[in-house]
C-alpha positions as CSV (number, residue, x, y, z in Angstrom):
1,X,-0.2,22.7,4.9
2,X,2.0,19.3,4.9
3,X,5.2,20.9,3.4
4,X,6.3,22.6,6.7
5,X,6.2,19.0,8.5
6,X,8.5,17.5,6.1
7,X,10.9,20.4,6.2
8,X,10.7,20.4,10.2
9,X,11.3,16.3,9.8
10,X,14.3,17.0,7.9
11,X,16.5,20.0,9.1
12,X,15.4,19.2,12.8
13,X,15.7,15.3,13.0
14,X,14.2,14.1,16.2
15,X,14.1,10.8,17.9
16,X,13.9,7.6,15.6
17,X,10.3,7.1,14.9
18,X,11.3,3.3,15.1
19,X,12.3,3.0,18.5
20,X,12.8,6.4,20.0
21,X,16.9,6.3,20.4
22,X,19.4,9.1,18.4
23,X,18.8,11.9,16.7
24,X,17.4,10.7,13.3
25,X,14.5,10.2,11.4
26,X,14.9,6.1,11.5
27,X,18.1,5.3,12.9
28,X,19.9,2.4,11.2
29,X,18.8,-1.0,12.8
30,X,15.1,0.5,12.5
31,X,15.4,0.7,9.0
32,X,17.2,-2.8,8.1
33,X,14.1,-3.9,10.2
34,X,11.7,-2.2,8.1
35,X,13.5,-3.2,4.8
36,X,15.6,-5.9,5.6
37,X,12.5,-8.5,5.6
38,X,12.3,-11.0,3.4
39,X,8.0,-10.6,1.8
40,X,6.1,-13.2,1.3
41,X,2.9,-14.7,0.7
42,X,0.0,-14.0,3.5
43,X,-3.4,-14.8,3.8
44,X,-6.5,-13.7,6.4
45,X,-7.9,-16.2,8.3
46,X,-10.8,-16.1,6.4
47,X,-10.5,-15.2,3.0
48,X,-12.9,-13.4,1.2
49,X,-13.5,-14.2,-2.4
50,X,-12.4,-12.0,-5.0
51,X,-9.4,-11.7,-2.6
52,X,-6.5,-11.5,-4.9
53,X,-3.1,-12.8,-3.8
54,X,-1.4,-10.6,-0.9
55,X,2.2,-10.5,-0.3
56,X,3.2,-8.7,2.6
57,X,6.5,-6.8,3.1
58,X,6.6,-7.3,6.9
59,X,4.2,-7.7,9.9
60,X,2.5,-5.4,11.9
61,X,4.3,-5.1,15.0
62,X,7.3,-3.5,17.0
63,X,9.2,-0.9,14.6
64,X,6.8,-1.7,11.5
65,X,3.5,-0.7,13.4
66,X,5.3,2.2,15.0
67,X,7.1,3.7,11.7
68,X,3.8,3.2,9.9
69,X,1.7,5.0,12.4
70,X,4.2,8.2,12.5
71,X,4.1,8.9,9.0
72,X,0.4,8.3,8.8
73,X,-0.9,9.9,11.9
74,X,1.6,12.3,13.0
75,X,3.2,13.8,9.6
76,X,6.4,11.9,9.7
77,X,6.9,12.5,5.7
78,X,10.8,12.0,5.5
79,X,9.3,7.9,6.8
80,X,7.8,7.6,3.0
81,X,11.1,6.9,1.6
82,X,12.0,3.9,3.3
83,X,8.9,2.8,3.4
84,X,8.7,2.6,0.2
85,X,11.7,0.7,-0.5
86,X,9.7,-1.9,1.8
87,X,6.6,-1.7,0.0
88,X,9.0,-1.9,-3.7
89,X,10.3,-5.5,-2.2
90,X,6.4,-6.9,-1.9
91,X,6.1,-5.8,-5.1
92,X,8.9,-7.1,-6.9
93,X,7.9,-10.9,-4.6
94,X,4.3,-10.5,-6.1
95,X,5.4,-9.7,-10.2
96,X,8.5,-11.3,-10.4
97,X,10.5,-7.9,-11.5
98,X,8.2,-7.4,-14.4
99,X,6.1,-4.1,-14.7
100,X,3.4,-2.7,-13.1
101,X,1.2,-0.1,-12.3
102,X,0.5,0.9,-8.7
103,X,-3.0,2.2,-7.7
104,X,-2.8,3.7,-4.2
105,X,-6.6,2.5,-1.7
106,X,-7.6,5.7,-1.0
107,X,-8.5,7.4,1.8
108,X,-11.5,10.0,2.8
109,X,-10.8,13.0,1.5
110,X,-11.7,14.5,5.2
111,X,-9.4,11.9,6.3
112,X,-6.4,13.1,4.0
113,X,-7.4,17.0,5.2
114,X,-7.4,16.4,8.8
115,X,-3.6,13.8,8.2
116,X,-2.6,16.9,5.7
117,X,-1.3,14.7,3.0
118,X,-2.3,11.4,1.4
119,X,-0.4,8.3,2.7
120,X,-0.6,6.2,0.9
121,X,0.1,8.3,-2.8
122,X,2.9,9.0,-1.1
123,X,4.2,6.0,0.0
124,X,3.5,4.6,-3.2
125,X,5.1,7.3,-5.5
126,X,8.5,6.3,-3.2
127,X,7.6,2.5,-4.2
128,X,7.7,2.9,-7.8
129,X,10.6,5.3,-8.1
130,X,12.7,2.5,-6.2
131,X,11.1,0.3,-8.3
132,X,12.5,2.1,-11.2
133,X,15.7,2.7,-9.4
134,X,16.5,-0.9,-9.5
135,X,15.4,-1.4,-13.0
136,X,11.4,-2.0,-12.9
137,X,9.0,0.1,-15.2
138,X,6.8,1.4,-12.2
139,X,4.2,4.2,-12.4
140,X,1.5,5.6,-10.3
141,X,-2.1,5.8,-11.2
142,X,-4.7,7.2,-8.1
143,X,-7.9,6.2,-10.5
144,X,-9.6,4.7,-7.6
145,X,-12.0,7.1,-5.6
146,X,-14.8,6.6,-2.7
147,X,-18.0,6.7,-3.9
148,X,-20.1,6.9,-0.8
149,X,-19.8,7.5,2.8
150,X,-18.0,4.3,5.1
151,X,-18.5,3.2,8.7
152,X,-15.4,2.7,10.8
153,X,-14.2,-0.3,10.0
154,X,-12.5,-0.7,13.9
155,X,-14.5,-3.8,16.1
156,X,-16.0,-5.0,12.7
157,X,-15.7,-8.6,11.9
158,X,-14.6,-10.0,8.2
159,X,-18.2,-10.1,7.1
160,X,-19.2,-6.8,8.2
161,X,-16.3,-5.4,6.8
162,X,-17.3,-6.6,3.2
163,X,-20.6,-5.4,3.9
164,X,-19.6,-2.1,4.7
165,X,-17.4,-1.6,2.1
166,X,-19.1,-3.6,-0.8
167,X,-19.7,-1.1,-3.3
168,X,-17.6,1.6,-1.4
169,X,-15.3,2.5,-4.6
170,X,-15.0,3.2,-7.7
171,X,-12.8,4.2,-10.7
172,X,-12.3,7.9,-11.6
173,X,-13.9,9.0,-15.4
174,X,-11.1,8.3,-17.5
175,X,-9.1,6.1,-15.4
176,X,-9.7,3.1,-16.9
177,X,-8.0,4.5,-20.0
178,X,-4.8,4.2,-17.6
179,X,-5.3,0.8,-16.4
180,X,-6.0,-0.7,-20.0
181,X,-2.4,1.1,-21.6
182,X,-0.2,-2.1,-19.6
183,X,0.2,-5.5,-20.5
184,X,1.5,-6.1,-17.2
185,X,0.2,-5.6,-13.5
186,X,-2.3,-3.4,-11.4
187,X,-1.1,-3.3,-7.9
188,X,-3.7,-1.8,-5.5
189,X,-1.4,-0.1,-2.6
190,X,-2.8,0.0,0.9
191,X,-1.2,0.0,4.2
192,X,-2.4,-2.1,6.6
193,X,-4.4,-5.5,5.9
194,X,-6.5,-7.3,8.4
195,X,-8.9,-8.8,7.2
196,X,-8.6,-8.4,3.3
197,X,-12.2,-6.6,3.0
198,X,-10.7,-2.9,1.2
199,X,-8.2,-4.9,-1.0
200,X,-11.4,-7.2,-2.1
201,X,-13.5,-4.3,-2.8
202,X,-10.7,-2.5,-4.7
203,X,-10.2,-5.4,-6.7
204,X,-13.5,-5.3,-7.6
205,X,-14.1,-1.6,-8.5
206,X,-11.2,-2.4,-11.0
207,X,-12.6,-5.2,-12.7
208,X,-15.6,-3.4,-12.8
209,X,-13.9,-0.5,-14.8
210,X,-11.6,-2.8,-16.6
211,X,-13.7,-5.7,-17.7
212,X,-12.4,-8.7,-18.3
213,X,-9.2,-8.2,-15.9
214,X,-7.4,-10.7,-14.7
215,X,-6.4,-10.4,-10.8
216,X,-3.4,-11.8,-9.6
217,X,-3.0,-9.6,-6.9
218,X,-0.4,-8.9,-4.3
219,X,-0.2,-7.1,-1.0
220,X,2.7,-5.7,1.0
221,X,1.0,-5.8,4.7
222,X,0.4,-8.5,7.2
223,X,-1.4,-7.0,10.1
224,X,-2.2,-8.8,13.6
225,X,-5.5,-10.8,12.4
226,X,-3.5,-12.2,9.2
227,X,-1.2,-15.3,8.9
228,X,1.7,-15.9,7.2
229,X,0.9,-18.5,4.6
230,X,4.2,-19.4,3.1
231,X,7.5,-18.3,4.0
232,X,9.3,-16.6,6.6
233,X,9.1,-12.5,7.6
234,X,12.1,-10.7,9.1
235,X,11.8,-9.0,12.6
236,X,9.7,-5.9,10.8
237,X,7.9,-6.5,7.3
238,X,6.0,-3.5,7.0
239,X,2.7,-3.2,7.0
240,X,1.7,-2.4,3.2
241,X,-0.5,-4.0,1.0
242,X,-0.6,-4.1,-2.7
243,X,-2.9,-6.0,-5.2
244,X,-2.2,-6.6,-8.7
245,X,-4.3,-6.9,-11.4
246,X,-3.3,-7.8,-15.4
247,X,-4.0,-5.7,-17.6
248,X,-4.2,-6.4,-21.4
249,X,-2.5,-3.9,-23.7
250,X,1.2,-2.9,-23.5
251,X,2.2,0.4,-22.0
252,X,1.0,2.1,-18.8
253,X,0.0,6.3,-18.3
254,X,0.3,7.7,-15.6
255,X,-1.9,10.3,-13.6
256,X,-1.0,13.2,-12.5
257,X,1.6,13.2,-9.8
């Protein structure tokens, strides 16, 4: 079970998961690299179409990649919390401060048994409540599900990533009903992009389910293979993606948390 990891991560603080120094969870320069960025807009190298917009929080590398990696792969929990206040900034860069709805990419559900939690629900339940912290109507809505079976995406070029992902998800019965309660934004939550192919095929299982959607997307992750297209990172913008997607009615609903 996951909860004895983040109880462990919290009464028996470690090393920094950032750069190994002190006995915290993230000591302080770790963190200001990991939130201190300034996002921006990023795209891949070669972007696919139905792409939307990504805005990244940080790059993949140093501090970023290795905070990222501990609360994914090794149970760091307590790591969610900053992280989302990263992934919040990207957010707030991509909608201006206005509201929006985020919609974690999700992961295998053997995936998520072997990690023992989910990720990326995680990091993006921290994302809204800063969100709403600081004065932004932010829910969560996990509406998007696998539908079949995927290859590894690891060694795959741009194309073949489409290809094995093109029709990979899909939008939970019902779910739709909580995309189409917001006049504002969808923002698809993942957290790593490469080459833009799981961001592109979440777009598109959304606009499937909510026709007539309008994308305008944002991501909060840069990853090694992506370029910055505008602006300057800081030292660590972490690697988080979000896309966001209008939506036409007025108030959103959130599943449940």
């Amino acid at each position: 079970m996951w909860w004895w990891r983040e109880v462990v991560g919290l009464v028996l603080a470690g090393e920094c998961e950032g750069c190994g120094r002190g006995r915290v969870v993230l000591c302080e320069g770790c963190r200001a690299a990991l939130c201190g960025g300034v996002p921006g807009r990023v795209r891949p190298g070669a972007e696919a179409v139905g792409l939307p917009p990504v805005h990244a929080a940080a790059a993949y590398r140093d501090v970023v990649r290795a905070v990222l990696l501990a609360h994914k792969e090794r149970g760091a929990l307590a790591l969610a919390g900053p992280l989302g206040v990263a992934l919040a900034g990207a957010v707030r860069d991509a909608v201006g401060g206005r509201d929006a709805v985020l919609v974690p990419v999700p992961s295998a559900r053997g995936t998520v048994r072997a990690r023992g939690h989910d990720a990326m629900r995680r990091i993006a339940l921290a994302a809204a409540g800063e969100l709403r912290r600081t004065g932004t109507a932010a829910r969560v809505a996990a509406v998007l599900r696998q539908r079949r079976p995927v290859a590894d995406q690891a060694g795959l070029s741009s194309p073949q990533r489409l290809a094995n992902l093109a029709g990979a998800l899909e939008v939970v019965p019902g779910g739709e009903r909580l995309l189409a309660h917001g006049s504002g934004r969808v923002v698809l939550v993942d957290d790593l992009m490469t080459t833009g192919a799981t961001l592109t095929e979440a777009a598109r299982a959304v606009r499937t389910s909510f026709t007539g959607a309008r994308v305008y997307g944002v991501a909060a992750g840069e990853a090694t293979e992506e370029r910055p297209a505008t602006g300057a990172h800081g030292p660590g913008v972490p690697p988080l993606r979000a896309a966001v997607v209008a939506a036409p009615s007025d108030s959103f609903e959130t599943n449940r948390n």
